[in-house]
N, C-alpha and C positions, 0 to 999 in steps of 0.2 A: 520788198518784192524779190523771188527768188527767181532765175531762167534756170529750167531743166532739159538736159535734155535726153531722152533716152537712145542708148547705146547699149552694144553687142558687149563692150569689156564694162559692165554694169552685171552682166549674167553671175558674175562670179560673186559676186560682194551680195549680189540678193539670194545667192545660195546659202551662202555665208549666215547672212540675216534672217533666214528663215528657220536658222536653227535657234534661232533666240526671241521670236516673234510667233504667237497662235493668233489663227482667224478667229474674233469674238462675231462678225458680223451676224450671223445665226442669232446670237444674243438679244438683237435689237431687233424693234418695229421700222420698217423703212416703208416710208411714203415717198412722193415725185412731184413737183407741180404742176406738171402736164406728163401726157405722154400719149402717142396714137397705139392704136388697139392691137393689142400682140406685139405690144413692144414696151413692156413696164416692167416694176421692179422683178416680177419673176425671171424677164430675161438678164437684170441686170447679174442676176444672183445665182444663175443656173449653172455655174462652172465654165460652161462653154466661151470662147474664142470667136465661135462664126454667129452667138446670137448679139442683141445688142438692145440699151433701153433706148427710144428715140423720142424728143422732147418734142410739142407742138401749141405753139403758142411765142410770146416774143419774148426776152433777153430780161431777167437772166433766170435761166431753167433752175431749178433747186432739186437736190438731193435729199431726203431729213432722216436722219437715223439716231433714233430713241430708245434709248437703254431703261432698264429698269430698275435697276441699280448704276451710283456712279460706278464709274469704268475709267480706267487706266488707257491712254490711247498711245502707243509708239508712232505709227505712222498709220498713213492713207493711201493705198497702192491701187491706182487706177490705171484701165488697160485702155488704150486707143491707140487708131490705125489713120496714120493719115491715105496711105497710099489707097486705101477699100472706103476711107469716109469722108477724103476731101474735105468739102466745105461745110461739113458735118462737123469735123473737129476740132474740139474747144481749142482756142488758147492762149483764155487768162483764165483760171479757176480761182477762186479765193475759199477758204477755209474757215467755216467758225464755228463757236463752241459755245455753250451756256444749258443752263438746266432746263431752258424752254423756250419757246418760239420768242418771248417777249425779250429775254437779256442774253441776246445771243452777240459773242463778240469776236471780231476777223481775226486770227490768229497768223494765220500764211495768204500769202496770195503768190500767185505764182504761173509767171510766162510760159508759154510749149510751146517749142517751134516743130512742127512736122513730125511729132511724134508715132513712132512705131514699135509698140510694146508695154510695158509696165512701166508707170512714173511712179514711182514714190517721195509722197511728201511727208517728211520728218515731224511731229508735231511737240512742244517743246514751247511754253512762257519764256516771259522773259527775263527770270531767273536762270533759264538752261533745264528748268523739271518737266517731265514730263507729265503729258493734259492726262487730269479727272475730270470727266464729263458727264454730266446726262443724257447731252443731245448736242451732237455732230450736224453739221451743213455743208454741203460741197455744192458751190453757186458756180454754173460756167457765167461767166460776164461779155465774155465772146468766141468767138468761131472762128476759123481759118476764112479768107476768102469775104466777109463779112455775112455770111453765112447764119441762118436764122431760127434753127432748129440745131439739134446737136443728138450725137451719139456717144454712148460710153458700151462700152462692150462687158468689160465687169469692175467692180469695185471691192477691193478688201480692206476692212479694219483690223487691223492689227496691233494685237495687246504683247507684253512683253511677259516671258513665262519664266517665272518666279522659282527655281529651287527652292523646296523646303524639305531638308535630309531631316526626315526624323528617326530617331535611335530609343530604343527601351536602354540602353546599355546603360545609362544614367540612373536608371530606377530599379537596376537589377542588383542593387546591394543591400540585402536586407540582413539584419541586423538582428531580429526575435528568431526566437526558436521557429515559433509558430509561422512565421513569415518565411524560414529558409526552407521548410517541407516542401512549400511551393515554386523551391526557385528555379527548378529544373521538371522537365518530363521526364516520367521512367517508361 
């Protein structure tokens, strides 16, 4: 179990991290296991700060995000407010992964005390490699306040972006007559 807690000297290092991390969520099919009307995945996903998904029904609310192909996951970067959602917000989320609803396994779980801002959770076997998944889960287990419904304002998945320098320089030595005609534009 990991305690997180989000902070203002975090801004720097998730600057940092974003130069090495692209949004795949786009990617995936995201469902909810509840949620009241005008407040579902659309809000969870719409960019915004002031919207928010809002869960209804009892503990533990579910998130489910399904890839279409396996995917590479870095981390999980969820925005909550306690100071605007009080007893609205989560804090224990657990994290897990598997190809489908049926072998799905906890990978992180993880405490938030009074959160304000973006949590990011690192996601990592335990080897230390980073998760290939089909289908992600983010379960709140509980709420601030003991709190029975829950709020997330937004969610990013976050894949890790690959350099791949490709060069002709390699294939630009040819050798036949016939081949050198073309090794240059005139």
């Amino acid at each position: 179990m990991t305690d997180i807690e989000s902070s203002p000297e975090n801004l720097d290092s998730i600057e940092e991290r974003l130069k090495n991390v692209r949004e795949v969520g786009n990617q995936a099919t995201w469902s909810l296991s509840s949620c009241k009307p005008g407040y579902g995945v659309h809000q969870l996903r719409d960019g915004s700060l002031d919207t928010y998904w809002q869960s209804d029904g009892h503990l533990p609310h579910l998130v489910n995000i399904q890839f279409k192909r396996k995917t590479t996951i870095h981390d999980v970067a969820i925005y909550t407010d306690y100071k605007l959602d009080e007893s609205y917000t989560p804090t224990k989320i657990s994290v897990r992964v598997g190809t489908n609803f049926n072998d799905l396994q906890e990978i992180e779980v993880v405490d938030i005390q009074e959160p304000s801002g973006w949590i990011v959770i690192p996601l990592k076997d335990i080897n230390d490699k980073l998760i290939r998944t089909f289908m992600l889960q983010i379960a709140v287990l509980q709420n601030h306040q003991q709190g029975r419904d829950t709020h997330m304002r937004q969610i990013n998945i976050n894949s890790p972006v690959q350099d791949k320098h490709i060069s002709t320089a390699e294939f630009a030595h040819f050798q036949d007559k016939e081949f050198r005609m073309f090794q240059s534009i005139r």
